[in-house]
C-alpha positions in Angstrom: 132.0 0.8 38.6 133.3 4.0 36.6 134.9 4.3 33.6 138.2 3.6 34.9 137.7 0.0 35.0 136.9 0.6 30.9 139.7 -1.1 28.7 143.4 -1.3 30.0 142.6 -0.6 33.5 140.0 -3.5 33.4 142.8 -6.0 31.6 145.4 -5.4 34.2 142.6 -5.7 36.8 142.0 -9.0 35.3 145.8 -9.8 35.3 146.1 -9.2 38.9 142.9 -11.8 39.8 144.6 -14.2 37.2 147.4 -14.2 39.6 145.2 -16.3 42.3 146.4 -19.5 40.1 149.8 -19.0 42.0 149.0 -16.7 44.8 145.6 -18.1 46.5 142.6 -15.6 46.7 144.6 -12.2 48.0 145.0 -11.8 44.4 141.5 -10.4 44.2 142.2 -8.5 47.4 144.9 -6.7 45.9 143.3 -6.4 42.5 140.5 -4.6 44.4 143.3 -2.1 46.1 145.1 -0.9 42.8 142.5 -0.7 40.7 139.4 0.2 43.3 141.3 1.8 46.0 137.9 3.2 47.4 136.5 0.4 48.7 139.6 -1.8 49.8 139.9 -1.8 53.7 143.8 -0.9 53.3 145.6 1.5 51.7 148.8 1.3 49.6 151.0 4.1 48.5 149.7 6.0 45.5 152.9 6.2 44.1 153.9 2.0 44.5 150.0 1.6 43.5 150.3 3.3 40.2 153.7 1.4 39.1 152.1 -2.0 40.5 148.9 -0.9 38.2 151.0 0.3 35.2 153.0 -2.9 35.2 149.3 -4.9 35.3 148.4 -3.1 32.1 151.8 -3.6 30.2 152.1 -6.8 31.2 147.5 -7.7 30.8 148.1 -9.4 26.5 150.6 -11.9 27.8 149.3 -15.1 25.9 150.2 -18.1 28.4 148.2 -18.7 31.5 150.8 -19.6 33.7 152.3 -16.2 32.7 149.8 -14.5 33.7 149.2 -16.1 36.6 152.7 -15.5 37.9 153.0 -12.2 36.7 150.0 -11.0 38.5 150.9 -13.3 41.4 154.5 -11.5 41.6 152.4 -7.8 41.7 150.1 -8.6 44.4 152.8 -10.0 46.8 154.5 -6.8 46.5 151.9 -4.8 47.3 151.3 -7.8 50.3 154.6 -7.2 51.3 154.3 -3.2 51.0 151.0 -3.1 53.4 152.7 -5.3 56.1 155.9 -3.1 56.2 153.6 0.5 56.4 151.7 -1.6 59.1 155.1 -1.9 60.6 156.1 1.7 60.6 157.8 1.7 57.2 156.5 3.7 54.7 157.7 4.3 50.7 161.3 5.4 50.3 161.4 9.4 49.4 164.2 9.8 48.1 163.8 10.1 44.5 163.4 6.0 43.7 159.9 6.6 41.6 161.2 9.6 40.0 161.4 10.2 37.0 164.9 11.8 35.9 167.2 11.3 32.9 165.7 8.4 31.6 162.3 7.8 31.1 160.7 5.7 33.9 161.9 5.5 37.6 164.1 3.3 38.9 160.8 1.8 40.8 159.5 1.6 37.0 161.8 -0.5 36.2 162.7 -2.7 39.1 159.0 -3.8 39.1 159.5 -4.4 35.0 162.6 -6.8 36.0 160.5 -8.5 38.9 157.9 -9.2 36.9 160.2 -11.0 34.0 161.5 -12.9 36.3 158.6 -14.1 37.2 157.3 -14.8 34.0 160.5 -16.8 33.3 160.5 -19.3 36.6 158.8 -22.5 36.8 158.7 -22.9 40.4 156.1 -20.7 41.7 157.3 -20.9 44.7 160.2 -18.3 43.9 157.5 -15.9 42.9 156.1 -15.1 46.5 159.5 -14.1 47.2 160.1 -12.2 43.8 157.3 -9.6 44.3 158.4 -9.4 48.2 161.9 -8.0 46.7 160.2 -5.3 45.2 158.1 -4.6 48.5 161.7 -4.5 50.4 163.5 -2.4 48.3 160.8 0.1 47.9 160.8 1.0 51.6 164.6 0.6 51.9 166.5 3.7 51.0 170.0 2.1 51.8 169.6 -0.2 48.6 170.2 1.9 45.3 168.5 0.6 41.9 171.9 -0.8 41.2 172.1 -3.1 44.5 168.3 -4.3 43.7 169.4 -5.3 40.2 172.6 -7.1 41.8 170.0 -9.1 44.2 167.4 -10.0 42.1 170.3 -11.4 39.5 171.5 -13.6 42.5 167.9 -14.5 43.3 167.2 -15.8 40.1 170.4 -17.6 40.1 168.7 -19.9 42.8 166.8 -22.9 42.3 163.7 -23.1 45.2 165.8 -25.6 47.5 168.8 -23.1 47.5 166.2 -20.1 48.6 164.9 -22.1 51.1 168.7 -23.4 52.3 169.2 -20.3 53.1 166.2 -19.2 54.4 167.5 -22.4 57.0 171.0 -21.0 57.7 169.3 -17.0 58.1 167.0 -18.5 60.6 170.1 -20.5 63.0 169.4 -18.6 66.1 166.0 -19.1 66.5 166.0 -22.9 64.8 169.8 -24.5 65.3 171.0 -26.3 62.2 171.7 -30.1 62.5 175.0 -30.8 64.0 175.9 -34.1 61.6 178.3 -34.1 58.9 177.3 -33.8 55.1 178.7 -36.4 53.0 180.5 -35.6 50.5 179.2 -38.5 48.4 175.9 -39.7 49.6 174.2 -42.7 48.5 171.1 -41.3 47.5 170.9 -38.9 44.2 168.4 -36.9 46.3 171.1 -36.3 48.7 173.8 -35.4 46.3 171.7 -33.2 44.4 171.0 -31.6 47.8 174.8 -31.4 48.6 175.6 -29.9 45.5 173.1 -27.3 45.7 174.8 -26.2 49.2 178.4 -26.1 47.5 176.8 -24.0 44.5 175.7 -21.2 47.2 179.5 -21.6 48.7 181.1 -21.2 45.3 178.7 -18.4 44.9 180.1 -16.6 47.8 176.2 -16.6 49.3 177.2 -18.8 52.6 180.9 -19.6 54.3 182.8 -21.5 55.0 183.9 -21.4 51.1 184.3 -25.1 49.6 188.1 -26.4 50.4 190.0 -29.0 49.5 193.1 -31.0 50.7 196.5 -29.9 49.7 198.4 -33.1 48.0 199.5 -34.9 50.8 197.4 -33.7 53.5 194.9 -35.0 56.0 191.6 -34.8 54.6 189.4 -32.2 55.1 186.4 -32.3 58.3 183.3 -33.2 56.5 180.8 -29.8 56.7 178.2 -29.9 59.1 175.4 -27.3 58.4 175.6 -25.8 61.7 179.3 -24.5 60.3 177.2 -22.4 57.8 177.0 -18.7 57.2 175.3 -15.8 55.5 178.0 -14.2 53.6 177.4 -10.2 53.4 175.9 -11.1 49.8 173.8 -13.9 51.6 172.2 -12.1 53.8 171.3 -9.2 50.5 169.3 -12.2 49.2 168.1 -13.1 52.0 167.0 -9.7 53.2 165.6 -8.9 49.9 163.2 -11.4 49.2 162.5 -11.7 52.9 163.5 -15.4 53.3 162.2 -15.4 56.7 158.7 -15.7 55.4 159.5 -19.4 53.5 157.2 -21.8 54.9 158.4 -24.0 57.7 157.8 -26.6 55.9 159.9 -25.9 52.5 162.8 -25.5 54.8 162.6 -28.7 56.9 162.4 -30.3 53.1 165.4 -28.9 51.7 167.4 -29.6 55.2 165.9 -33.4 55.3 166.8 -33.7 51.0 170.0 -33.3 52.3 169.6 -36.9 53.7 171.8 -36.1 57.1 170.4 -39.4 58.9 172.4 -41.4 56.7 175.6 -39.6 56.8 
């Protein structure tokens, strides 16, 4: 192997492969495509491929393992993410979004930067699949400025797993139906409340309608929710379009809908 592998480049190499902890063996694949380009079967944009590679470097002296892991994890399922959307006829956004303008990295630069400390900072890895397809998404969607990416990934990191994969439940209705029964408003179990009040935290967060209600003094009370009566909101469906909630494992969402414990309501 040349040179190029020498020093930095090799450290980042080795933070990308560290990321197999968290993101199974396509780590090394993608290791192999930023920092061997040559002899990878795929190709990734040069100009994604050097941000992904620069942020490998920066981010190659973290001291924890698990920060590692997840950093390089978050890296190589953007550039996952990236090749599937080429694949699919959608290339890198060319309108300016890796330039470098008034301030001194691109808006790609540092989108990748933010990805990559959010990463670092979550201890469900789960999240972190989803994390690095963010930056895949954005970097091959020229509707979403730098400023709308910031505004999802804040809302994304304001999720816990369960609330991720809730809505990855609701953005999926029309091809799997939600459950018809209503939601207790106090369930018996803690798993169920806990589950319940995740759902009203995504309400209150304006991420799914109907918004939470209550009873004027007096009045009849309230129809319990049912999930089926759930919505993306327009900032729902940002989230859910941004880390590309349609990919969480079937799995992960039948848990989250059966934590919400709708056989004993």
């Amino acid at each position: 192997m040349q040179d190029y592998l020498d020093g930095e480049a090799a450290a980042g190499r080795h933070l990308v492969e560290t990321g197999e902890l968290v993101a199974g063996s396509m780590s090394r694949a993608v290791a192999g495509l930023l920092f061997d380009p040559s002899s990878a079967v795929v190709q990734l944009d040069d100009r994604l491929s050097g941000v992904l590679r620069e942020a490998a470097i920066t981010a190659a002296d973290l001291p924890l393992t698990w920060e590692r892991a997840r950093a390089g994890a978050v890296l190589a399922f953007a550039a996952e993410l990236a090749v599937t959307r080429s694949h699919q006829g959608r290339g890198v956004r060319t309108d300016g979004f890796f330039s470098v303008r008034s301030m001194a990295r691109s808006a790609a630069e540092r989108l990748v930067e933010s990805a990559v400390r959010a990463a670092r900072d979550t201890t469900e890895d789960r999240q972190v699949r989803h994390l690095g397809y963010l930056v895949a998404e954005v970097v091959v969607s020229p509707d979403i400025d730098s400023a709308l990416a910031v505004r999802g990934l804040q809302l994304a990191e304001s999720c816990s797993w369960r609330q991720l994969a809730l809505l990855s439940a609701v953005g999926r209705r029309e091809r799997a139906p939600l459950p018809l029964a209503p939601l207790d408003d106090e369930p018996r179990s803690w798993r169920a409340w806990g589950a319940r009040q995740d759902l009203a935290d995504l309400q209150r967060a304006g991420l799914l309608d109907p918004s939470p209600a209550a009873p004027r003094s007096g009045s009849a009370a309230l129809p319990r929710l049912r999930p089926a009566d759930l919505r993306l909101t327009r900032r729902g469906v940002l989230v859910h379009r941004l880390l590309a909630l349609d990919f969480v494992r079937e799995d992960d969402v039948l848990s989250a809908l059966a934590d919400l414990d709708l056989a004993a309501s």
